[in-house]
DRENDO-1510 file (C-alpha; in Angstrom, 1 decimal, always signed):
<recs>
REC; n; res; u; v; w
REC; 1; UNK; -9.3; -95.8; -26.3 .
REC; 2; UNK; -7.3; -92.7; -25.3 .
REC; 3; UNK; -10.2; -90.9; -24.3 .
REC; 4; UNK; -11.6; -93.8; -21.9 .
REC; 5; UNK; -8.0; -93.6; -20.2 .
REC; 6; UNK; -8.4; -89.9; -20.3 .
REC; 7; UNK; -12.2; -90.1; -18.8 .
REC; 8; UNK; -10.6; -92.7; -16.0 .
REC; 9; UNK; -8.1; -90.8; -14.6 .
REC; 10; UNK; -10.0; -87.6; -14.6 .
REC; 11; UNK; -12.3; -90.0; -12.5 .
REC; 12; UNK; -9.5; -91.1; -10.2 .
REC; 13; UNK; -8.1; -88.0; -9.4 .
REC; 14; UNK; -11.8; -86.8; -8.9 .
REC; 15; UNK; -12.5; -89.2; -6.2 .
REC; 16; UNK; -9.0; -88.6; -4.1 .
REC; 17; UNK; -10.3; -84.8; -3.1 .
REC; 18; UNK; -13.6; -86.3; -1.7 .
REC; 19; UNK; -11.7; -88.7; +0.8 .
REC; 20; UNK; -11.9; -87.9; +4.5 .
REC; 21; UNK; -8.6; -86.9; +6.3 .
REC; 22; UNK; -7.2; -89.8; +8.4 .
REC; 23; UNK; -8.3; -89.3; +12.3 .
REC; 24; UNK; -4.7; -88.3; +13.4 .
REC; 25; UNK; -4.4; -85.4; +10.5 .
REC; 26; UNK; -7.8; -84.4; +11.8 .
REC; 27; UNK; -7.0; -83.8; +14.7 .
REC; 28; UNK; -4.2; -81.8; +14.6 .
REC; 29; UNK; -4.6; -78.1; +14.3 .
REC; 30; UNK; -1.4; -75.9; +12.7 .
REC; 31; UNK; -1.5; -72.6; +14.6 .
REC; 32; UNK; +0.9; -70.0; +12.4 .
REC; 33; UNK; +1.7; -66.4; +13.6 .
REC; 34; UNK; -0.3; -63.8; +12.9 .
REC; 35; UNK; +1.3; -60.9; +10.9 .
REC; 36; UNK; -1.4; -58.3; +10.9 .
REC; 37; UNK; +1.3; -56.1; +11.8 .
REC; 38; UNK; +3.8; -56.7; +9.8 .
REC; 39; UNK; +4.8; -56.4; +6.4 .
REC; 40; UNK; +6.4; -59.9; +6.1 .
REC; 41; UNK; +8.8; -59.2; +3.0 .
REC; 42; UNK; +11.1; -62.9; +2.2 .
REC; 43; UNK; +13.3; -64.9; +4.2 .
REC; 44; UNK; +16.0; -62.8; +6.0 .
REC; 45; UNK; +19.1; -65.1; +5.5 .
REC; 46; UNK; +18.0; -66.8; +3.0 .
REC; 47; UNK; +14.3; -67.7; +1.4 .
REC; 48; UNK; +13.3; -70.1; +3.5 .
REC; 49; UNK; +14.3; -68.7; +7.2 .
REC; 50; UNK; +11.7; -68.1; +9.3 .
REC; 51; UNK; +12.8; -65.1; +9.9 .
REC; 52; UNK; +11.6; -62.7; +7.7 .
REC; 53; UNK; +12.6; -58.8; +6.4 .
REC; 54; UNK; +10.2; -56.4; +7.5 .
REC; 55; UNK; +8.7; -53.8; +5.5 .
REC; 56; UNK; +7.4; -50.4; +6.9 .
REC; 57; UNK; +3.6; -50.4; +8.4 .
REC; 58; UNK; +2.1; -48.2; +11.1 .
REC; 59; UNK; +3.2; -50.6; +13.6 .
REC; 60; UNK; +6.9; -50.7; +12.4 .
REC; 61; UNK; +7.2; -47.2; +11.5 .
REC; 62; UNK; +9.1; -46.0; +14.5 .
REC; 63; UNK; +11.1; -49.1; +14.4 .
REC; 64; UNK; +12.8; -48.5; +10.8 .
REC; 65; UNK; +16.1; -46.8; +10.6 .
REC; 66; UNK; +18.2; -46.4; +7.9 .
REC; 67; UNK; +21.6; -48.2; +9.1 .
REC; 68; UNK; +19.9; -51.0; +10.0 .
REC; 69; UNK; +17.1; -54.0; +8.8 .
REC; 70; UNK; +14.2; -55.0; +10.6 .
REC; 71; UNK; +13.2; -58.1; +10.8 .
REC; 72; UNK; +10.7; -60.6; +12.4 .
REC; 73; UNK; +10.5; -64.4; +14.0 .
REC; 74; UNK; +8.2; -66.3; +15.0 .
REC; 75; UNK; +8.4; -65.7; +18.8 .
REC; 76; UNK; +10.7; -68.4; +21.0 .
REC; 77; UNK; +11.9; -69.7; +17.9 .
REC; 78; UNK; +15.3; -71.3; +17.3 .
REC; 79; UNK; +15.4; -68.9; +14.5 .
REC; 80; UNK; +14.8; -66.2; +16.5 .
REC; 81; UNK; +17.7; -67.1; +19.4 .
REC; 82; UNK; +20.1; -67.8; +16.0 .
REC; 83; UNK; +19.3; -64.4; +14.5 .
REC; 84; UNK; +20.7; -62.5; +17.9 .
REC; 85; UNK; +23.9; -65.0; +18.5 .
REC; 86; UNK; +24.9; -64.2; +14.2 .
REC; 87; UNK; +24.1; -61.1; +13.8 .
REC; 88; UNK; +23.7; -59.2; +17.8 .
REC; 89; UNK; +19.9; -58.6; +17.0 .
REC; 90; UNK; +18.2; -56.3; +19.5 .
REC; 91; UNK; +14.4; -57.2; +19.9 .
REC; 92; UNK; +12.1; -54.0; +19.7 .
REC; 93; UNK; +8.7; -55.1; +19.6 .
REC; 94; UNK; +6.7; -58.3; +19.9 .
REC; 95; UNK; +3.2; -58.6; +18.0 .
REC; 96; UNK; +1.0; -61.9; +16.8 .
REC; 97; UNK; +3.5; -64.4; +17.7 .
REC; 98; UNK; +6.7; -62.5; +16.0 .
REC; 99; UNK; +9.4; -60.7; +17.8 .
REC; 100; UNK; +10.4; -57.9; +15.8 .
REC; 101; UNK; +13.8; -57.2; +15.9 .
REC; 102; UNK; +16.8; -54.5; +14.6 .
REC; 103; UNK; +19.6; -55.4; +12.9 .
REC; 104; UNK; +22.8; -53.0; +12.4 .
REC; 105; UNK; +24.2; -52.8; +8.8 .
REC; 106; UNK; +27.0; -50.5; +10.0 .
</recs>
């Protein structure tokens, strides 16, 4: 008996992965930034801001400094405009859809 419940659900399961997506999730198209660029490293403030430390690439390289973090939003964002009111962020570069900015430790 246990295996037929076993056998059924593996069945069930089975057959949700083969269903269509509804028309409006079909139709909707999620474009993220791009960060080619960027060395994306974990949320900034905390691990689930969208703004996120920066590691060093040939893009940033010129960017890094040692009294200071670099860090990247998604371009426009509320995230972005939040980071510069808290912490005086100075934007230094803009690549994929992020806006790369500098922020002073010191």
């Amino acid at each position: 008996m246990k295996h037929l419940i076993g056998i059924g659900l593996i069945v069930t399961l089975g057959a949700c992965q083969d269903m269509p997506l509804e028309n409006e999730a079909s139709d909707m198209v999620i474009k993220s930034p791009t960060n080619d660029n960027l060395r994306l490293v974990g949320g900034y403030r905390s691990t689930d801001d969208d703004c996120q430390l920066t590691g060093e690439t040939a893009f940033t390289i010129d960017f890094l400094d040692d009294a200071a973090d670099l860090v990247s939003c998604p371009t426009g964002s509320d995230a972005s405009q939040s980071l510069v009111d808290m912490y005086g962020a100075r934007q230094v570069a803009e690549t994929g859809g992020y806006s790369v900015y500098t922020v002073q430790r010191r």
